[in-house]
C-alpha positions in Angstrom: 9.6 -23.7 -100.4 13.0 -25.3 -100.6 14.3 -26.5 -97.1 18.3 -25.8 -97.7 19.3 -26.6 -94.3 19.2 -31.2 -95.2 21.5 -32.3 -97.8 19.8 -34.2 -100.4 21.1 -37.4 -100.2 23.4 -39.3 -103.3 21.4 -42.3 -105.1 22.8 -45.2 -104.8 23.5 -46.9 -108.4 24.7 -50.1 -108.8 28.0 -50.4 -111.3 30.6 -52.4 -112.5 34.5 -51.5 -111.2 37.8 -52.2 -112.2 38.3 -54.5 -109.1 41.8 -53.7 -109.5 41.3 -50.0 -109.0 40.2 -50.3 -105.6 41.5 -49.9 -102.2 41.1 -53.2 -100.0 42.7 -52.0 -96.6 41.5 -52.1 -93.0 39.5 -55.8 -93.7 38.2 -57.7 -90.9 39.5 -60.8 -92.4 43.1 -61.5 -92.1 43.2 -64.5 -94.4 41.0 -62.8 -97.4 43.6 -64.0 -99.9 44.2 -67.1 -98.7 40.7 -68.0 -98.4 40.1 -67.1 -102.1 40.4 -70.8 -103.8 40.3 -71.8 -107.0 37.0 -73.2 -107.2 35.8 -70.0 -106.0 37.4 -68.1 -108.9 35.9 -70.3 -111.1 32.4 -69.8 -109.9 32.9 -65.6 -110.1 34.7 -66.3 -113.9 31.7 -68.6 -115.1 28.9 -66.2 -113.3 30.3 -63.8 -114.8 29.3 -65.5 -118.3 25.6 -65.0 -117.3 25.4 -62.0 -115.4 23.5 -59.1 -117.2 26.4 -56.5 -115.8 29.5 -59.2 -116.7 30.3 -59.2 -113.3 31.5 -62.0 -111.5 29.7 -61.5 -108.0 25.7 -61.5 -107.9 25.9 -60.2 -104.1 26.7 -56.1 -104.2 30.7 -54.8 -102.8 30.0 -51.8 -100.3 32.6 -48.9 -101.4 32.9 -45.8 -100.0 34.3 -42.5 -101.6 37.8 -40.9 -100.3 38.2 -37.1 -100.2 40.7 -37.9 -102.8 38.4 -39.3 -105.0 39.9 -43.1 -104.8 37.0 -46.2 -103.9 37.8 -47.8 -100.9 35.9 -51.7 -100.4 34.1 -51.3 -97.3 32.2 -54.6 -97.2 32.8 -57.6 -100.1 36.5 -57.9 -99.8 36.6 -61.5 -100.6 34.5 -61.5 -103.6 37.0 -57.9 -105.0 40.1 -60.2 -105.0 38.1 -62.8 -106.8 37.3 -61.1 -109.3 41.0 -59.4 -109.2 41.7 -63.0 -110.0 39.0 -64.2 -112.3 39.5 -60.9 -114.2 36.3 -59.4 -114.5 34.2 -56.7 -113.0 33.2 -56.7 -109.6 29.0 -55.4 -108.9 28.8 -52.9 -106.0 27.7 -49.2 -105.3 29.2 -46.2 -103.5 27.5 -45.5 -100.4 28.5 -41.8 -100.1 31.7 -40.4 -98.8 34.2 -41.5 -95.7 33.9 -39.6 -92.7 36.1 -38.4 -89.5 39.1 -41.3 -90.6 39.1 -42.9 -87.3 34.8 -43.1 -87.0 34.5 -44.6 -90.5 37.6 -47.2 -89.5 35.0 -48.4 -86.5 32.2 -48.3 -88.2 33.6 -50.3 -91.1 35.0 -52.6 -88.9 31.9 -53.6 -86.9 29.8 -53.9 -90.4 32.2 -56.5 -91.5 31.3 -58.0 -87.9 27.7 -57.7 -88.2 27.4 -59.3 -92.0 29.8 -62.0 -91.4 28.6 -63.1 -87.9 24.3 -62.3 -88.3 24.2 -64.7 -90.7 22.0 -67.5 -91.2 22.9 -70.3 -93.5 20.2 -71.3 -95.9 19.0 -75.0 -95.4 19.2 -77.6 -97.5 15.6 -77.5 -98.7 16.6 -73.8 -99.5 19.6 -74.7 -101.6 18.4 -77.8 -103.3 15.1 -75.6 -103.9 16.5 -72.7 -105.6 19.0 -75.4 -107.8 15.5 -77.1 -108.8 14.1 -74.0 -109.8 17.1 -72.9 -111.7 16.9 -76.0 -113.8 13.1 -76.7 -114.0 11.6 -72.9 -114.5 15.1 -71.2 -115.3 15.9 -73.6 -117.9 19.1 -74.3 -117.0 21.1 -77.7 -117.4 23.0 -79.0 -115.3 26.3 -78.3 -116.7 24.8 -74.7 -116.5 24.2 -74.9 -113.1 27.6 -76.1 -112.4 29.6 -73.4 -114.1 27.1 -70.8 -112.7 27.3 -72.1 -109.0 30.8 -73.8 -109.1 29.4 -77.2 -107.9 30.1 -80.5 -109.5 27.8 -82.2 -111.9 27.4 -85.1 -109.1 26.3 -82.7 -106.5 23.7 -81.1 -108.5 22.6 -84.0 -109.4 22.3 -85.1 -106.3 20.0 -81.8 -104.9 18.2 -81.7 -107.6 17.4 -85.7 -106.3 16.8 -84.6 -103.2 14.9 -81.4 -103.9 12.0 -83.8 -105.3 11.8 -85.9 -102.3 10.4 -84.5 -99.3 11.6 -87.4 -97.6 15.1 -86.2 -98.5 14.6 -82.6 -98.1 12.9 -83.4 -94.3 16.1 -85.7 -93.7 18.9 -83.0 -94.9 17.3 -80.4 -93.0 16.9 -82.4 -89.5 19.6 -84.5 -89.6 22.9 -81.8 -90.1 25.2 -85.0 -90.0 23.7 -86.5 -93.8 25.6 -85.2 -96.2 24.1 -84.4 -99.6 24.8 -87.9 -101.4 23.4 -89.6 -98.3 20.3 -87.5 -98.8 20.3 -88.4 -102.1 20.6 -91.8 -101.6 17.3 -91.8 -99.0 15.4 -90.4 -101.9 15.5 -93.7 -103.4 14.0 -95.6 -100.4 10.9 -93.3 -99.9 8.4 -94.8 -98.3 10.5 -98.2 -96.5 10.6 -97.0 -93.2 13.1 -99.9 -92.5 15.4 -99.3 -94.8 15.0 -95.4 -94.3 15.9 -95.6 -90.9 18.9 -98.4 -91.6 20.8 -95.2 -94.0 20.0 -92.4 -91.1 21.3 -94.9 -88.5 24.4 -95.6 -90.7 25.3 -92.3 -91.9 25.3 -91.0 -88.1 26.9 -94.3 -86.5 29.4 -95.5 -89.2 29.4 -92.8 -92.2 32.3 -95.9 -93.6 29.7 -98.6 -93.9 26.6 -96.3 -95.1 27.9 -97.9 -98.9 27.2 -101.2 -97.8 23.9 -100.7 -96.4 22.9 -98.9 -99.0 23.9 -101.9 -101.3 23.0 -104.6 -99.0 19.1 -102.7 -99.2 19.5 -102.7 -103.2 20.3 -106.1 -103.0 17.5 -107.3 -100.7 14.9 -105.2 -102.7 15.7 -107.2 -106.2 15.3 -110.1 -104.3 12.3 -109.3 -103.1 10.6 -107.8 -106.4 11.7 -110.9 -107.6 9.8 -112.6 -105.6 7.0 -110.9 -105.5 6.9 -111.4 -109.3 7.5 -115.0 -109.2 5.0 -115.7 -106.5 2.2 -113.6 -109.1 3.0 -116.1 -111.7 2.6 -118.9 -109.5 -0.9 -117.6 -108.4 -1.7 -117.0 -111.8 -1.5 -120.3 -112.8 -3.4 -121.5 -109.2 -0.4 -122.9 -107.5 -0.4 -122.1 -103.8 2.8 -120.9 -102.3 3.6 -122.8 -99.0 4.6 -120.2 -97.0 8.2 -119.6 -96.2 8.8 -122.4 -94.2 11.9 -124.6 -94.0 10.4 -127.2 -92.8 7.6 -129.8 -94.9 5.8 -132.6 -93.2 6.9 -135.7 -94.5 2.7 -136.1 -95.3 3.1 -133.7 -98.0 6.0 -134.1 -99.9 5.2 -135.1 -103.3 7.9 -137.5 -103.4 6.2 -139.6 -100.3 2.8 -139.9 -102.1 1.3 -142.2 -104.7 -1.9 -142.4 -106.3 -5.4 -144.5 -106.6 -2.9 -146.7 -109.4 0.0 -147.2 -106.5 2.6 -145.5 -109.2 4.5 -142.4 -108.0 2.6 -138.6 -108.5 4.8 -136.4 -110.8 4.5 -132.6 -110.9 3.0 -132.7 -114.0 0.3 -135.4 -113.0 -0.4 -133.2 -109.8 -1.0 -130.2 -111.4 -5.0 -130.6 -111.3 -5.2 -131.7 -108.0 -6.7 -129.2 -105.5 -4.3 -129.4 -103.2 -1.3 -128.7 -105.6 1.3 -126.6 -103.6 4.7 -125.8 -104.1 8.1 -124.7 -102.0 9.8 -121.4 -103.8 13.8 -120.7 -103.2 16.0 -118.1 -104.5 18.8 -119.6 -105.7 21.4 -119.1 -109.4 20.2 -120.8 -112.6 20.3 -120.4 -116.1 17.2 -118.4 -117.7 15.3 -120.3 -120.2 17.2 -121.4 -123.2 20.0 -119.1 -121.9 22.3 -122.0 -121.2 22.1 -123.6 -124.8 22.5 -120.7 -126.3 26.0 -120.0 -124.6 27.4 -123.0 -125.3 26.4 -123.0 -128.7 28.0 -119.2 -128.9 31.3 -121.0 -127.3 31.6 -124.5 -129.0 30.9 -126.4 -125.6 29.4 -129.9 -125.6 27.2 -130.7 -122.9 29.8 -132.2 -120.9 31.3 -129.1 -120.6 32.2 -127.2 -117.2 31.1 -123.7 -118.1 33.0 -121.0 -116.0 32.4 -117.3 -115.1 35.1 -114.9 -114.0 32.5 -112.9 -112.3 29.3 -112.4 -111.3 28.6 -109.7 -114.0 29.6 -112.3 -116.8 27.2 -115.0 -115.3 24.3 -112.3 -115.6 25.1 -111.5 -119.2 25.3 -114.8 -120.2 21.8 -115.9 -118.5 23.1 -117.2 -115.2 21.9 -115.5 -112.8 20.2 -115.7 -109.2 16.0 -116.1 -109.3 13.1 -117.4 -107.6 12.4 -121.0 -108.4 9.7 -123.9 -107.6 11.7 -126.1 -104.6 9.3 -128.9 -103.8 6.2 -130.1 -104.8 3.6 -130.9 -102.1 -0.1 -131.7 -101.8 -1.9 -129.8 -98.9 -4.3 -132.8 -98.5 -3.1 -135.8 -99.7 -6.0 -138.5 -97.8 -8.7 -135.7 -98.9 -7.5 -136.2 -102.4 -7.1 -139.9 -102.7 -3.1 -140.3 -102.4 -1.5 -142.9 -100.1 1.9 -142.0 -98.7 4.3 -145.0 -98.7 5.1 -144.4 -94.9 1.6 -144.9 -93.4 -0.3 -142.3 -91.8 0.5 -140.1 -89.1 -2.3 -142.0 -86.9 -0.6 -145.3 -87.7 2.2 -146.6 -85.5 5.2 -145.5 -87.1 7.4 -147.9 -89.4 11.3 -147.4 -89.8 10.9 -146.0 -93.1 8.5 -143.5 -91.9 10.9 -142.6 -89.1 13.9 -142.3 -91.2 11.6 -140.4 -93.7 10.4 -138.0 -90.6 14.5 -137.5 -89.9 15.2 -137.0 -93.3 12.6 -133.8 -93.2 14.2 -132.5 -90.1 17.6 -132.6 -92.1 16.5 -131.5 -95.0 14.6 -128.3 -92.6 17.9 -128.0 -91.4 20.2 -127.8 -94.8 17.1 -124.9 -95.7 18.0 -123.0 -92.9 21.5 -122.7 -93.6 21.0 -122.4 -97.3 19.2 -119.1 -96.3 22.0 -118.0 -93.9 24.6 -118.9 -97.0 22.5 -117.2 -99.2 22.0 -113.6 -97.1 25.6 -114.0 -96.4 26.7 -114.3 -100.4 24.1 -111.4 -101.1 25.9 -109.2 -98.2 29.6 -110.5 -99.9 28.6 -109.0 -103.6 26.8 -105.8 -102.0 29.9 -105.1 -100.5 32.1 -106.5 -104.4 30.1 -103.6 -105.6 31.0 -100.9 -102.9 35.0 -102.2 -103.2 35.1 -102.5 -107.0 33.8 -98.5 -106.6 36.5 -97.5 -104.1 39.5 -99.2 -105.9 38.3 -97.5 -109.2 38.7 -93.7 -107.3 42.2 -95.0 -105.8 43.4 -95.7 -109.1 41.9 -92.1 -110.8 44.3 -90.6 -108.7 47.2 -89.2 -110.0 49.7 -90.9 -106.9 50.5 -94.0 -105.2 48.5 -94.2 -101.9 51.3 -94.5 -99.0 52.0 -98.5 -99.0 51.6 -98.6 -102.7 55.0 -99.3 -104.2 55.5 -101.8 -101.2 52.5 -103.5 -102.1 53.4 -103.7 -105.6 57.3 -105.4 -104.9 55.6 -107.7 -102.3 53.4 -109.4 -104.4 55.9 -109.7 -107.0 58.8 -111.3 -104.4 55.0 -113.5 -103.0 54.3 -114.1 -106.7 50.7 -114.2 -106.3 49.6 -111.7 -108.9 51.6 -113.1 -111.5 49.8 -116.2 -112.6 47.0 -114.8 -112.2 47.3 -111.4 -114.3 48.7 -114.1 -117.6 45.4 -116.6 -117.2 42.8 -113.7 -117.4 44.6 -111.0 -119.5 44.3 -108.4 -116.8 40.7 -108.6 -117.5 39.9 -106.8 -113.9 42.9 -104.2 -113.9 41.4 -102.9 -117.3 37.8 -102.9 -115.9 39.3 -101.1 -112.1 41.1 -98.5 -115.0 37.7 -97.9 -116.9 39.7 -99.5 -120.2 36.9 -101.8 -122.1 38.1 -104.2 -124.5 36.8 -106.8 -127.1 36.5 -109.9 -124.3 39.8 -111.7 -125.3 43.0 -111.5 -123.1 45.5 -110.7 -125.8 42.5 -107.6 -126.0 43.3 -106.9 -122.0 46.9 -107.3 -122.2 46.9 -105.2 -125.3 45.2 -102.7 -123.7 47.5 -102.3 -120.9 50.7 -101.9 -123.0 49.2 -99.6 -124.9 48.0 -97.6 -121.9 51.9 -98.0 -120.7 53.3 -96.7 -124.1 52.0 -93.4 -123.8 51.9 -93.5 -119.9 54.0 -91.3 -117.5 56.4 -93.0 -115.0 53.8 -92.0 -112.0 50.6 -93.2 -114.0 52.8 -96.7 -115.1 53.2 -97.4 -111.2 49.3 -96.8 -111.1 48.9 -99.4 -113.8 51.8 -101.7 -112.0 49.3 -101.3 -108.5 45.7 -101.8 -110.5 47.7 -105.0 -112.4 48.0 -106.2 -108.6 44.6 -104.6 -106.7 43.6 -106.1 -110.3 44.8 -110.2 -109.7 43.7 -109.9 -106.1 39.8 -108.7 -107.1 39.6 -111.1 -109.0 40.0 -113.8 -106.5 38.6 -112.2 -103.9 35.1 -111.7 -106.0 34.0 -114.9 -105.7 31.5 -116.0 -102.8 33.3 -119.3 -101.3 36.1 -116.4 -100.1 34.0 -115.8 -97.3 32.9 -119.6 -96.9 36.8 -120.5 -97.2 37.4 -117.9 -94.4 34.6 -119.8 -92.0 37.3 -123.1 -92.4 35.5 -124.8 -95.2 38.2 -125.4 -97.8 40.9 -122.7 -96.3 43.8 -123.5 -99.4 41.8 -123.8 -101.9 40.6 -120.2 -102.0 43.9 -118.5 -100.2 42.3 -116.9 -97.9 45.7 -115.2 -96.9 46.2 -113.8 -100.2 42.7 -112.6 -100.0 43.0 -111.0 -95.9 46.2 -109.3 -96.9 44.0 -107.5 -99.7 41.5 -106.3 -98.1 43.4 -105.4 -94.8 45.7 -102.9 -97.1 42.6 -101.0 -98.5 41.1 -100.4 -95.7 44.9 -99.6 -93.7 46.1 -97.2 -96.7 43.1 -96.1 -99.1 40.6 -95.7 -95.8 38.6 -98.6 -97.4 35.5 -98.8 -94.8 35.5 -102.6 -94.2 31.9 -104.2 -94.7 31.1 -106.8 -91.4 32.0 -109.9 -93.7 34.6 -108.5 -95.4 36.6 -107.9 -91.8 35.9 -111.3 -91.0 37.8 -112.4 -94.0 40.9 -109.5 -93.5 41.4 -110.7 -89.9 42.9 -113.2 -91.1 45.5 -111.2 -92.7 48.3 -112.2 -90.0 46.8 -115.5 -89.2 49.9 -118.3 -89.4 48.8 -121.7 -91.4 49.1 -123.9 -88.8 46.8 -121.5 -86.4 43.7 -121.8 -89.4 42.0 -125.0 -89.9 42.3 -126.7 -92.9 45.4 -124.5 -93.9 48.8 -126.4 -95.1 50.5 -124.4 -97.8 51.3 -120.6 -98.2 49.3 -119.9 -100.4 49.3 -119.6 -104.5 52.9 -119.3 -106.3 55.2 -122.0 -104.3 53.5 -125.6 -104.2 49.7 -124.8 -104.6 47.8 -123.6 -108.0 45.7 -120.0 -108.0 42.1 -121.3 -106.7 41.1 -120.4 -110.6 43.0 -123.5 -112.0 42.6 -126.1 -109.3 41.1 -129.0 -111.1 36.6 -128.4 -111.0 36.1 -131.9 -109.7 38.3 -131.4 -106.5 37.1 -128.0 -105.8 33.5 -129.7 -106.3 34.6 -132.7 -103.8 35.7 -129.7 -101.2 32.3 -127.9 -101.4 30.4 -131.2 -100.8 32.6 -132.0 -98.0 32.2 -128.8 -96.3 29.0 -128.0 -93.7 28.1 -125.0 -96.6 25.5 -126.7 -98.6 24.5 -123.8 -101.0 27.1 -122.8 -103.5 25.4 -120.0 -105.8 28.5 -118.9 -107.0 28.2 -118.4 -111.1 31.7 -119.7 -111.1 30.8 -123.2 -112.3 27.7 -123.4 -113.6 26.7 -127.2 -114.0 23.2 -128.0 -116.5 20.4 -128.8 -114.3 
């Protein structure tokens, strides 16, 4: 029997509409259109693409039938007028007719408030999840992914990176102030605690500097892989490693011993004694063979000063930081028959033995600052590599950064770039552009007037400021810029020049300032007779660029100064 006093009641089918079709009044939202962006159109447009329905919205409009048969949107107003503005269909269903006008306007109005305030945003592990299953079991690509979700190649890269750590995924999820590159980056830490909670430490304390942590860490990993490698070899070949210790007694140094014949004990002599040890240190030298090689490749005679413009072209050529016997020793020299030319350390000592004992704690001292010089030049390149970075994105832009144009006229009237942009052919402002050229400076130079010719007046004043960001990189790169800056040869390295650079990116391109690298800018509005060592203005008036001062003077400065490590590839020397 049929009960005809209930209604049945109307499926519900889900359909495509004419977005333009339907009625979009009475909306919660005030700002609807102004909150529909570009990037949002472009996601509903490319969804669209792969939708079964060629709709542009995956999530369902609400609509609601008038007694004059028109479609009013009673929930999914924002994603209507994108696709208004995408121009495709919009996915929804009509959930039966409008009621009493002024019970359906409340009842509209508090279902816009319900969905849009009891919601719960997904996590990051629930984001990053569902990309990684999009592009593992849906077979996507990334450049699928994209265009379906509207997000940028780098930031699915980077969840699909942190979707395969848990390390990452835990991080993201507890920590709401790591943003998704941050996450990313922890990924590729997993499993050093240290250096794990270094990046969660920066990112919440100083988001500026997480860069430079993050290159510092790089940085001090090669080093110690390096190590680690070097120190196998060593063990391989049954050479003890004596510890990491500045300091050697004066008993064991190879160069104080002599053997059963009285003659000195060379390395090579020592090698089957049982008691064979060595000293390691991480400082820059050529690889094997690498050194002939480039000056065969360049016509240079062994007299020959060879010269880097950076760090990059010392690597390339074969000159490059690496682990490295220091000193030879002998862990038991009386044990293994060799008398040391000062006595004994029972004996009473002689002067020579003294002086030999002094000469140990000196040289225990020049270790210890080698090592400080050295973690110093490694935290002055970590941070060349987070600069050279930033200056590359202020120069993709399509404007000057406020200050630019001033910039630009100053260092003309200073005429510090000038000189330098003719010796090295604009070599850095083509590599801070993303221009690559043949290695020659008519190449560079050629480069840039070609880049000019078919430039437009705004993107020539961006080539005019990365000719100048350009000159000043390039003398800023090198690692006696921060030793100049600690007094040690102030003129030579123009450490002016250099404080003024590096206090305008971080002023006017919010540049985050690495620790050492804001030692070196406060000196930005130092006077020269309130630095030590400082007597001239600088490069351009009565002083050459530091790049052609004469090698043996800037060689006398560095062994004058208290910095007794120089592992700058700037002027390599044959062992």
């Amino acid at each position: 029997m049929t009960d005809t006093g209930t209604a049945a009641a109307e499926p519900i089918t889900l359909e495509a509409f004419d977005p333009a079709e339907l009625l979009m009044d009475a909306n919660a939202r005030s700002n609807a259109e102004a909150t529909v962006d570009k990037a949002f159109v472009a996601e509903l447009k490319a969804y669209a693409k792969v939708s079964p329905s060629g709709c542009g919205n995956h999530t369902p409009v609400e609509l609601r039938r008038r007694p004059d048969g028109q479609l009013r949107v009673r929930t999914g107003h924002r994603r209507t007028i994108g696709c208004i503005r995408a121009g495709v269909p919009v996915f929804g269903f009509v959930a039966g007719d409008e009621g009493d006008e002024r019970a359906d306007l409340v009842s509209r109005l508090l279902g816009q408030w319900h969905e849009n305030h009891g919601r719960v945003d997904m996590t990051a592990s629930d984001d990053t999840g569902l990309l990684l299953t999009l592009f593992d079991a849906g077979g996507m690509t990334e450049a699928g992914i994209a265009k379906a979700t509207g997000l940028s190649r780098p930031q699915i890269a980077a969840s699909l990176t942190v979707a395969r750590s848990e390390v990452a995924r835990k991080a993201a999820d507890r920590w709401e102030f790591l943003t998704l590159d941050q996450a990313a980056t922890l990924a590729e830490f997993e499993g050093d605690a240290e250096a794990l909670k270094a990046l969660v430490q920066a990112a919440n304390d100083s988001p500026s500097q997480f860069g430079h942590v993050v290159a510092r860490l790089r940085a001090t990993r090669a080093e110690r892989e390096a190590r680690a490698a070097f120190t196998a070899e060593l063990e391989a070949q049954g050479i003890t490693i004596y510890g990491d210790r500045p300091f050697v007694p004066w008993t064991m140094a190879l160069e104080n011993l002599r053997g059963g014949d009285g003659n000195e004990i060379t390395p090579e002599a020592h090698a089957a004694c049982p008691g064979r040890a060595v000293t390691i240190t991480y400082d820059w030298d050529w690889a094997p063979g690498a050194e002939a090689a480039y000056r065969a490749a360049h016509g240079l005679d062994d007299e020959d000063d060879i010269e880097f413009v950076s760090d990059e072209e010392g690597r390339e050529a074969g000159y490059a930081p690496r682990w490295q016997v220091g000193r030879h020793l002998c862990t038991d020299p009386e044990q293994n028959g060799h008398a040391n030319v000062h006595g004994q350390p029972r004996e009473t000592p002689t002067t020579e033995r003294r002086t030999a004992e002094d000469e140990e704690a000196e040289k225990a001292r020049a270790t210890e600052e080698r090592r400080r010089v050295r973690r110093r030049n490694t935290e002055w390149r970590a941070a060349n590599e987070v600069r050279t970075t930033h200056v590359r994105g202020v120069l993709a832009s399509k404007a000057l950064p406020a200050g630019g144009l001033k910039l630009i006229v100053e260092a003309m009237a200073r005429g510090e770039t000038q000189t330098l942009m003719s010796l090295f052919g604009h070599q850095t402002a083509c590599e801070l552009l993303g221009l690559t050229g043949d290695g020659a400076a008519t190449g560079y130079r050629d480069m840039l007037l070609a880049e000019l010719a078919r430039a437009s007046d705004k993107r020539a004043q961006m080539i005019a400021l990365a000719m100048v960001l350009g000159a000043a990189e390039h003398g800023v790169r090198d690692v006696h810029t921060w030793q100049s800056a600690e007094g040690a040869y102030w003129s030579a390295y123009s450490i002016p020049a250099a404080a003024r650079y590096l206090a305008w990116l971080a002023e006017h391109t919010g540049y985050g300032l690495s620790d050492i690298e804001a030692e070196v800018a406060a000196h930005a509005t130092a006077r020269p007779d309130e630095s030590a060592g400082e007597t001239k203005s600088g490069p351009g008036e009565d002083e050459q660029p530091p790049d052609t001062a004469d090698a043996d003077a800037r060689q006398d400065q560095a062994e004058a100064s208290a910095v007794e490590e120089d592992d700058s590839p700037a002027s390599a020397q044959a062992g």
